[in-house]
N, C-alpha and C positions, 0 to 999 in steps of 0.2 A: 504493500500500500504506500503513493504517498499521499505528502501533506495534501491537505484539497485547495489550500490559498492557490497550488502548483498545478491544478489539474482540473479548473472548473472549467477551461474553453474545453477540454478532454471529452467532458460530458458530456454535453450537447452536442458534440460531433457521434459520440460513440451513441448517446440516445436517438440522433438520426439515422442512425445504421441498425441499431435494431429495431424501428419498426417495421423492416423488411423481414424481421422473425416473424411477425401476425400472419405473412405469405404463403411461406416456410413450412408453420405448423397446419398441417391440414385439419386437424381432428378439433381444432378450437375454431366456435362458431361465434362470431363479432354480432353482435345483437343491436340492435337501433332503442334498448333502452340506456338511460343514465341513472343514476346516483340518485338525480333532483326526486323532489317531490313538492308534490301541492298541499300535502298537509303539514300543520307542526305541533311539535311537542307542545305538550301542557305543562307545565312548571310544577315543578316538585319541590315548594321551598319549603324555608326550614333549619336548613345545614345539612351539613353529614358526621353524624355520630356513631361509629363504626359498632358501637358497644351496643347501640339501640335496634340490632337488626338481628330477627331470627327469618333467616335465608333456607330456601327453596330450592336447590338445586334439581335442573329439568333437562336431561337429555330430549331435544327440542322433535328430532323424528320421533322420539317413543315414546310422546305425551298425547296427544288427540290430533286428531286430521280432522280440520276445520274446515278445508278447503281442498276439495279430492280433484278440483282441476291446477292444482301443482302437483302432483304426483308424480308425472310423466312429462315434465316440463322443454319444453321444444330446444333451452339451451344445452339440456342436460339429459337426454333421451337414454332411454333402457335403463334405469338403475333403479326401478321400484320395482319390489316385490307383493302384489296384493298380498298373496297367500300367505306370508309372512313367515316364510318358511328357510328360508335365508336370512340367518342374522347380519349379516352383513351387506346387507340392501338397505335401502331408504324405504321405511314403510308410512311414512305418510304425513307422518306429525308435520306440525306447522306450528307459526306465528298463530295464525287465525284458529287453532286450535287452544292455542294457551290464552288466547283473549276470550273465546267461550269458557274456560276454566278459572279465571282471574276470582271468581264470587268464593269457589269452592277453597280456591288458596288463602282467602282473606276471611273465611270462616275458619281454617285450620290455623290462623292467628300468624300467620308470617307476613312480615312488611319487606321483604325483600326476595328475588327469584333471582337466580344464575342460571344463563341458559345461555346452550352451546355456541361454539363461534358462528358467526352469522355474514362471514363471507364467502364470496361466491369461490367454493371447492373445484377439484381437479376433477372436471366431466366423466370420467368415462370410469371401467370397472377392471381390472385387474385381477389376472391369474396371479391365485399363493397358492402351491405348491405344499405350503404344511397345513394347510388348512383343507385344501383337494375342494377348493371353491374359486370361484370370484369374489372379488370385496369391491365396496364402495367408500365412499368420504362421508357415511352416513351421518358422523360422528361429528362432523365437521373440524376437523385439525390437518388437512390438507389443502390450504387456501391454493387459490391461483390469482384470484382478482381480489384484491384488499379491498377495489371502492365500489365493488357491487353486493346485492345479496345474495344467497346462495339461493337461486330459483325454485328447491325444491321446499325452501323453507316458507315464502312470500315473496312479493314485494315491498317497496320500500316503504311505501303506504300503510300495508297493512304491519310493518314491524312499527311504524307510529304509531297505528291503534293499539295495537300492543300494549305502549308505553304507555300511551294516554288513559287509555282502560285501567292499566296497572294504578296508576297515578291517583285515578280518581276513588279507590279504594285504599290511597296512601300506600300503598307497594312500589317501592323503588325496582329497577331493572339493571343489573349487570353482567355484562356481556363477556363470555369468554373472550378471552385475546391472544391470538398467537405470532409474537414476537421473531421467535427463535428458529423456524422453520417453514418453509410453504411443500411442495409435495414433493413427489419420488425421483430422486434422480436417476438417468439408465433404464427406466423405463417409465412405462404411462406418461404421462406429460414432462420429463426430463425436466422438471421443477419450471417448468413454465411458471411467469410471472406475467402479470397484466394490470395495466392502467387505466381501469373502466373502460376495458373492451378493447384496448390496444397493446397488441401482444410486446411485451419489452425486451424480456431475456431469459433464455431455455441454463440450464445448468452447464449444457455441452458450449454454449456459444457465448458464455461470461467471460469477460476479460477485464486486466487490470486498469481500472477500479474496481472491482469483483465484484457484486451482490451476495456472492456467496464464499464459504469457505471451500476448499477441495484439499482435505485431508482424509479423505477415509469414514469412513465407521467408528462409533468409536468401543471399543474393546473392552475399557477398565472403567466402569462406573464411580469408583472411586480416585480417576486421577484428574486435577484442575485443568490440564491442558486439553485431555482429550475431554472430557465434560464439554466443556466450551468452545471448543473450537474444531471438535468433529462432527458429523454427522449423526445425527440417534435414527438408527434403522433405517438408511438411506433415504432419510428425508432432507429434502436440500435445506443448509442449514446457512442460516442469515448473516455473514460479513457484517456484522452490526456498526462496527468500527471504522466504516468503509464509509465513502461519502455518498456512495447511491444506494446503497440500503438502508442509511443512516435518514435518508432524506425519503427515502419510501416509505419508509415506517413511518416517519411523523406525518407524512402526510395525510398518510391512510387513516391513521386512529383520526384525523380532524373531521373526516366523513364520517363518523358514529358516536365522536366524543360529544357531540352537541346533541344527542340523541339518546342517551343513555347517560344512568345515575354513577356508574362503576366500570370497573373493569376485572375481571378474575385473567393474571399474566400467567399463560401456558409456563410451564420448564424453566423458572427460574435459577433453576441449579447449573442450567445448563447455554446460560447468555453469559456475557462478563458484564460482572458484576458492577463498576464502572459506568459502562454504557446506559447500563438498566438506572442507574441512579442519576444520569442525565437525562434519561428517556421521562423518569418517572417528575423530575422538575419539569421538562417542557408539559407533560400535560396538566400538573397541576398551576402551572400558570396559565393555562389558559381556560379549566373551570376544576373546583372541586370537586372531584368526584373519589367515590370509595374504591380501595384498590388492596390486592390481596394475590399472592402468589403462591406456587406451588411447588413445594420443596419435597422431592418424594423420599426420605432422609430419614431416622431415626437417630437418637442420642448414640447411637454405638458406631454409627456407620462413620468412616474416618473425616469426613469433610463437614461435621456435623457442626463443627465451632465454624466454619465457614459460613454456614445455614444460620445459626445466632448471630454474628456479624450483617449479614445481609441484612433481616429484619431491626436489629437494632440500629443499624447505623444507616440502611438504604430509605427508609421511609416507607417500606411496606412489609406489611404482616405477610405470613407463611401459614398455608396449612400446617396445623398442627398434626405430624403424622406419627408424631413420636407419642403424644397423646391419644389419637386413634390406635395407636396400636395399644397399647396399654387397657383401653377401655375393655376393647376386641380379645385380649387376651385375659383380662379378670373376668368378663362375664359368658364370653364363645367358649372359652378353651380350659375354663375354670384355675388360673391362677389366683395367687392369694389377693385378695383386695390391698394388701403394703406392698405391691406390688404398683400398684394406678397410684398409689397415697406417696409414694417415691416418686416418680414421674411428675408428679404435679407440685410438691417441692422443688425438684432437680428444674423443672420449666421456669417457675419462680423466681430463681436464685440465677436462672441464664437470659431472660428477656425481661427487657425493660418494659416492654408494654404488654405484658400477656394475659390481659382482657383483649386486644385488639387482635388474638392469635386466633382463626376461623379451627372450632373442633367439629366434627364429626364422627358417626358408625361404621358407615355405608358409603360409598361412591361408586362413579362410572369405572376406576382402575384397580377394583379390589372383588373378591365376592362379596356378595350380600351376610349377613348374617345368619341369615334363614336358613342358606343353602351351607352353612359351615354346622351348625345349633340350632333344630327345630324348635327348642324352649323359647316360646313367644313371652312368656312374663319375665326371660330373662333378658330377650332381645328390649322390650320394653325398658326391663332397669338400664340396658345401656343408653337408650333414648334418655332417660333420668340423665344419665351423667353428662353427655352432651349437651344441656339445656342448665346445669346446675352449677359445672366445673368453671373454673375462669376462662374467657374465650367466648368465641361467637359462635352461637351454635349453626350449622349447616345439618337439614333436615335433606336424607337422597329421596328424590320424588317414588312415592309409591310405599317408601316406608309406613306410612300411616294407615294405607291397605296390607301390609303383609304382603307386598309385593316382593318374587322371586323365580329365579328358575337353574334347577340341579344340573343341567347338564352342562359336561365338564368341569364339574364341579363350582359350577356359578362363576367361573373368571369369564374374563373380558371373550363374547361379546353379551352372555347370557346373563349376566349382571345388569342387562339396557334391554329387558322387557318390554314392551306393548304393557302402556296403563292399563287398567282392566277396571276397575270399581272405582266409585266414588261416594263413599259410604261414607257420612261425617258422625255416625254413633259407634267407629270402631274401638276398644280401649286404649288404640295410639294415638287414633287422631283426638280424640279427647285431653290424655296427658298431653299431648305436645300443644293443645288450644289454654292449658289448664295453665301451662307451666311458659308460656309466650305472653301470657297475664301478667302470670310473679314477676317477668322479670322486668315490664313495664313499669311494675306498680311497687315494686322492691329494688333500690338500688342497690342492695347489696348483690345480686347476682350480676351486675353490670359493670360494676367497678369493686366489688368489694375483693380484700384479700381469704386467703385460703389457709383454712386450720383446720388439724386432724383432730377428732373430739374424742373417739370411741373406737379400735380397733382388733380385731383378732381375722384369721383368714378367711372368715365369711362375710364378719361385717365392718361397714366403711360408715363410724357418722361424721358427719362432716358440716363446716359452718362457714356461709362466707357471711362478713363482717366488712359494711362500709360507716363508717363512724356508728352511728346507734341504728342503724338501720340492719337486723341481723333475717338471715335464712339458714336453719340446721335442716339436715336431710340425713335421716340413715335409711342407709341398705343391708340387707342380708340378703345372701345370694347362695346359701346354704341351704339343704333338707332338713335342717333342723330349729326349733327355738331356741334363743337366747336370752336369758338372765341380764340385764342393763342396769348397773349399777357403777357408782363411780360417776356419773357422765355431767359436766360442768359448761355451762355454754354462758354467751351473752345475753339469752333472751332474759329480759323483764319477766320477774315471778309472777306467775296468772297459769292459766289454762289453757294449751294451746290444742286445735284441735288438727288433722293433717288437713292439709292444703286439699290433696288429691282426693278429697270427700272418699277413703279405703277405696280408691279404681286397683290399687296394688298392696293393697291388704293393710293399710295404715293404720295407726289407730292415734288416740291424742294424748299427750303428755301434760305433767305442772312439774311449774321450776317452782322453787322456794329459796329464798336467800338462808343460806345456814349460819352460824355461830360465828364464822369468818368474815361473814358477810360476802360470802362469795354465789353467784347464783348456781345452782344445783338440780338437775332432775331430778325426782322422786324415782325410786328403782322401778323398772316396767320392763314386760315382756317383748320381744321382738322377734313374732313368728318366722315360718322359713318362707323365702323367697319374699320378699316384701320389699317395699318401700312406703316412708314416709316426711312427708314435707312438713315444717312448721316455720312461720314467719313472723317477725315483727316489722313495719315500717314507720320510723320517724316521724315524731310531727315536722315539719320545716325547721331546718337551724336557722339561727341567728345570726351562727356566722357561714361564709361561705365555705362550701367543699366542693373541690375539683376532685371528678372523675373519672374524667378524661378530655382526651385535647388532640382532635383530629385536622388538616394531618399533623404527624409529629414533625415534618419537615418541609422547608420550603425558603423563596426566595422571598424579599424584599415585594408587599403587595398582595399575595398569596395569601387568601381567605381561609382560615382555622376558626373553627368552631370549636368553645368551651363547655361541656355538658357537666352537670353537676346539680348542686341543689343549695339554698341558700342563699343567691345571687343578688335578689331586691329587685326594687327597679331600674337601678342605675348602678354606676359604679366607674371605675376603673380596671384595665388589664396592663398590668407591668411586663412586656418582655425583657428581662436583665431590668435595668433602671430606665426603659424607656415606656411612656405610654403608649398602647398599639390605638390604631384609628377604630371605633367601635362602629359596625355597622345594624346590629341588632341587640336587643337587650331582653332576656326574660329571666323568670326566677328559676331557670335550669337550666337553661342553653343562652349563648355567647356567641357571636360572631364578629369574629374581629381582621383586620387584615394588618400582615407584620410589617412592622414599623423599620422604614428603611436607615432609621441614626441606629437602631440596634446594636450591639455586635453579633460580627458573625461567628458560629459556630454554637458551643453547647449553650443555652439560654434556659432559668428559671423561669416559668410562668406562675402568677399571682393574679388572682382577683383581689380588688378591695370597693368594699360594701359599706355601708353604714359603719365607716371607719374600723371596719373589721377587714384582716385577712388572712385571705384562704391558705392552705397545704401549695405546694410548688407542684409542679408539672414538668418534664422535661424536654425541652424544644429544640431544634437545630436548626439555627438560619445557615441559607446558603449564600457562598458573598455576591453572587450573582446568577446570571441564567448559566446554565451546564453544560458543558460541550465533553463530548469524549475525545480522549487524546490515545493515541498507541502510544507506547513510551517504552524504551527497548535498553536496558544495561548490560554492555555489554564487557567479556572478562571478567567475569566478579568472584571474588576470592571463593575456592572451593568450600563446600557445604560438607555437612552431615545429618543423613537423617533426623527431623524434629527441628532444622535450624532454617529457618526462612528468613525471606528479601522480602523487606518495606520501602515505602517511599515518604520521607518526611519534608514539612516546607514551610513556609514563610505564610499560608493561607490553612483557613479553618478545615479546605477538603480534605489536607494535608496534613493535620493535625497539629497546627502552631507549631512545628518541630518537634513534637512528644515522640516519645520512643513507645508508648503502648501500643501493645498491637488492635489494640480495639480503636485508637485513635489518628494510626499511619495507615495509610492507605496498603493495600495487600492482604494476604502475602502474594509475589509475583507468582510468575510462572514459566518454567522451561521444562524441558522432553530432553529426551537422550541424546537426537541430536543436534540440539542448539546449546545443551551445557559448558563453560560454564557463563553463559547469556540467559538475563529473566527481561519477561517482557510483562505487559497489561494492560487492557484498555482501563486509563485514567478518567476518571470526571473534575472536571478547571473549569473555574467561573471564566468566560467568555471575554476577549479582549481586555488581559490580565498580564503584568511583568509577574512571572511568580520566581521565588528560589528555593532551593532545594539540594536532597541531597539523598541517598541510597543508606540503609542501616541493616543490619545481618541482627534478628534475635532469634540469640543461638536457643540450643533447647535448653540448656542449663537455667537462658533469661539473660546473659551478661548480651551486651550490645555492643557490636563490630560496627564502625563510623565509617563512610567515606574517607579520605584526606584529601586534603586543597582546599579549594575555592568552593564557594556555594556555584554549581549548577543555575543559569538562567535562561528563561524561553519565557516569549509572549503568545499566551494563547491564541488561540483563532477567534474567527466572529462568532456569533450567536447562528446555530442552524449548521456551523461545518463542524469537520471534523480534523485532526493532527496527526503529526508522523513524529516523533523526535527518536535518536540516538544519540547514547553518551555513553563512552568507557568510563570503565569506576577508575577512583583515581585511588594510589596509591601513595 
């Protein structure tokens, strides 16, 4: 790659050469519609309070067909199956089918849906060989047109009504988004890419300035280089770093960002990380929306402090898979419940924001539950903890039916069923409308922190606690009754009776303040397999409390919303010692936009009310809009296992010069054979003198410094992208 300051006449000659790709490829049919549309969104204001959503996730063909003349759509011919007898067909779901369904989502008490990526897929269907079928893009994670929709889903129209429908039942919409990849290269569409309707550049016919990477497959899940900068399953994989990919992508998301509440980011494990943290300022400058990634990772797996890093320091939350599996495994697979009571400490003690970290049971890349553990009242307790635990709950469509199917064992594609029922008197979709209440109406599930109360290998009680506002929950997930004695919580002495009016065998507890003055349960039984809920909510404080503060990151102008309780009418927001511009005021939520004398980098956030103030929040201004930069050191003193390359500098992305590694940018990255050179795609505030310099923390923790001179480079504009090399000095 180079620099783009060097190579933007490049483009436009090379972009006029490949439109002669649209010629070329015969099997892509150029269609006389566009992007436009004649209708528009309805406004969803309010803010965005990441904490305040219990999300929907909708594999969008296998929800309802609404519209049975897209089935068979003239851009995209042969790839439905009525008979639905091939899972890997498009059987019919639509937009206009999740807009007939919207009442039934907003009865099951979720204000929020995730539903599949909604660009126009790679046409046509493909022989696999291990599967002894054809396959389609039913799934939608094989774009080809970023700025059209995917015909079989709607039109552009009808994914407005969509929205608007969503909207007017107060359901937010976000949209899958795939970053990191568009389709197959070497065959089927040889990663075709298209420009609403104008073919641009095939995999075989990229050249430098690249759109794409062309390293291979990648092999080791576990290594940074190939993660990122290979292939996953010979799908063409995005040159992000690159100036015409870099400019594709943003372009594209501008055609749905105005259209859409969110975005759920395909494979972030698998972009650089850098990039993705430039990608993610330019869209929240230009509107607030919810945004959430997917990190398919557990605490053991070696890249896992990578995966912490990302969401703490990138500005977006990670599926919590380390949590899904824990859930999956104390209540599918019968481990001990200190088993999930670990995992949700250990999450704790590693994420800054992990209320804002999206948990689930069930998704589109796992089996079902059903099909692992036919115990529905235990599948049920896992819905409990998805809804209870810290984190956002994500409910997979169909789970409130009992929706599943066994063959091959429920993995991918029988995991993505055909809906089947819509029955709102099920015992799930009840707890999950019961428990979408609490957590409206209970701060403590939304912001509160997390204590273990009562423990042995059956049962988990558990208590989240946001100032006085408490929710205790125990589980037993045993065959047998247990004796409850000992058991000490916050709730105020009274009579609590379960939430879940016994849907799960609850039954109602009294605290009484003992001798110590401490509050105490009276000793009670707790049958087998049960849950029970019990809640206190706060009268209003007096003084303010912060619960959260969405986004956690952003530039100079970028709108964050304060949610909490206590607020008044009026007030004050301090970022660091500056006052932010206030654009909304209520006694729970805050909207504010960050104030550009700031400093940049880590920033306390304060309310102050009726000369009270609130707990602090943790904010990260960025010093300006984000560019990605390649940045390549080259000869850099030999390594050993556990000792990684940072990048320290003179700017907050950079980490003011800190040596921590939560605060320097990295760790780099080299392969076998570029050692001993690390490379990275960097994120630098735009039209910026920055200085810098290279640091080694070794595994021990001591730190290896450049020598000489501070390193200087002048960032690029706003919108390009960088190339820089430097030897390390010695």
């Amino acid at each position: 790659m180079m620099h783009s300051k060097k190579i933007s006449l490049n483009i436009k000659r090379e972009f006029l050469g490949l439109l002669l790709i649209g010629i070329l490829v015969g099997a892509f049919i150029i269609m006389p519609f566009t992007t436009a549309s004649s209708m528009n969104v309805q406004s969803n204001v309010g803010g965005v309070d990441i904490t305040d959503l219990i999300i929907y996730q909708i594999i969008t063909d296998r929800f309802y067909d609404g519209n049975p003349n897209n089935n068979d759509p003239i851009e995209s011919p042969g790839l439905y199956d009525s008979t639905k007898s091939n899972w890997r067909f498009f059987w019919g779901g639509d937009w206009k089918g999740i807009t007939e369904k919207i009442s039934y989502i907003a009865n099951l008490g979720i204000n929020a849906i995730w539903i599949s990526p909604g660009v126009m897929n790679m046409n046509e269907k493909l022989w696999n060989p291990s599967f002894n079928s054809y396959e389609t893009a039913y799934h939608g994670y094989w774009g080809m047109d970023y700025f059209r929709p995917e015909p079989h889903f709607g039109t552009m129209d009808e994914f407005i009504e969509m929205i608007n429908t969503a909207h007017s039942y107060g359901i937010k919409v976000i949209l899958d988004w795939v970053p990191n990849h568009s389709n197959f290269y070497g065959k089927g569409k040889d990663g075709l890419l298209c420009r609403d309707g104008v073919a641009v550049v095939t995999y075989s016919t990229d050249s430098d300035p690249t759109y794409y990477h062309h390293n291979g497959d990648i092999s080791n899940w576990d290594d940074r280089y190939e993660t990122q900068f290979k292939s996953m399953v010979a799908l063409a994989d995005f040159a992000v770093g690159s100036p015409p990919a870099n400019t594709y992508l943003r372009d594209a998301v501008n055609v749905w960002l105005n259209k859409v509440d969110g975005l759920r980011i395909d494979a972030v494990k698998l972009i650089p990380h850098g990039w993705q943290k430039s990608y993610y300022d330019y869209i929240l400058s230009q509107k607030n929306v919810i945004m959430f990634g997917e990190w398919f990772d557990v605490s053991s797996a070696p890249l896992w402090g990578d995966a912490v890093k990302l969401a703490n320091r990138a500005g977006i939350p990670i599926l919590n898979f380390d949590l899904n599996k824990s859930i999956r495994d104390v209540f599918m697979y019968g481990f001990s419940t200190r088993y999930l009571n670990e995992t949700v400490y250990r999450n704790s003690a590693e994420f800054t924001y992990e209320n804002h970290l999206p948990i689930f049971v069930n998704n589109h890349d796992i089996p079902r539950f059903l099909s692992i553990n036919k115990d529905r009242r235990l599948f049920e307790m896992s819905i409990v903890a998805s809804l209870v635990l810290p984190g956002v709950p994500i409910i997979y469509y169909g789970d409130e039916q009992y929706l599943y199917n066994d063959t091959n064992g429920g993995n991918d594609p029988y995991n993505r069923p055909m809906m089947e029922t819509w029955d709102e008197t099920t015992t799930a979709f009840t707890v999950i409308r019961k428990l979408a209440d609490l957590r409206k109406n209970n701060a403590a599930l939304r912001y509160g922190l997390y204590q273990e109360r009562w423990i042995n290998d059956d049962v988990l009680i558990l208590e989240r606690r946001f100032y006085d506002s408490i929710v205790l929950v125990a589980f037993n997930k045993g065959n047998k009754t247990y004796n409850i004695s000992g058991l000490y919580t916050a709730l105020p002495p009274g009579v609590y009776q379960d939430y879940l009016e016994g849907l799960l065998g609850g039954a109602s507890i009294t605290v009484e303040k003992n001798a110590e003055g401490d509050n105490r349960v009276i000793p009670f039984t707790i049958p087998a397999k049960t849950v029970s809920v019990w809640d206190y909510a706060s009268p209003e404080p007096s003084i303010p409390q912060i619960g959260s503060i969405y986004p956690v990151m952003g530039r100079a102008g970028v709108k964050v919303t304060i949610s909490g309780r206590g607020f008044g009418r009026s007030g004050k927001v301090m970022f660091g010692t500056v006052q932010a511009p206030i654009i909304s005021w209520s006694s729970n939520k805050i909207i504010v936009e960050v104030p550009a004398s700031a400093s940049n980098g880590d920033l306390d956030v304060v309310v102050v009310s009726n000369e009270q103030t609130s707990n602090f929040f943790k904010f990260q201004k960025l010093s300006g809009p984000q560019v990605p930069v390649t940045i390549k050191v080259k000869n850099a003193p030999l390594t050993q296992p556990g000792d990684e390359v940072y990048l320290t500098g003179s700017i907050a992305e950079l980490g003011n010069w800190s040596t921590d590694s939560n605060r320097a940018f990295g760790p780099f990255i080299t392969h076998s054979g570029m050692y001993p050179d690390w490379f990275n795609v960097v994120n630098l505030p735009a039209n910026t003198t920055i200085e810098f310099k290279f640091i080694i923390i070794r595994k021990d923790g001591t730190v290896q410094w450049e020598a000489g001179n501070n390193h200087t480079y002048i960032t690029p504009s706003d919108g390009e992208t960088g190339y820089l090399e430097v030897f390390w000095q010695y």
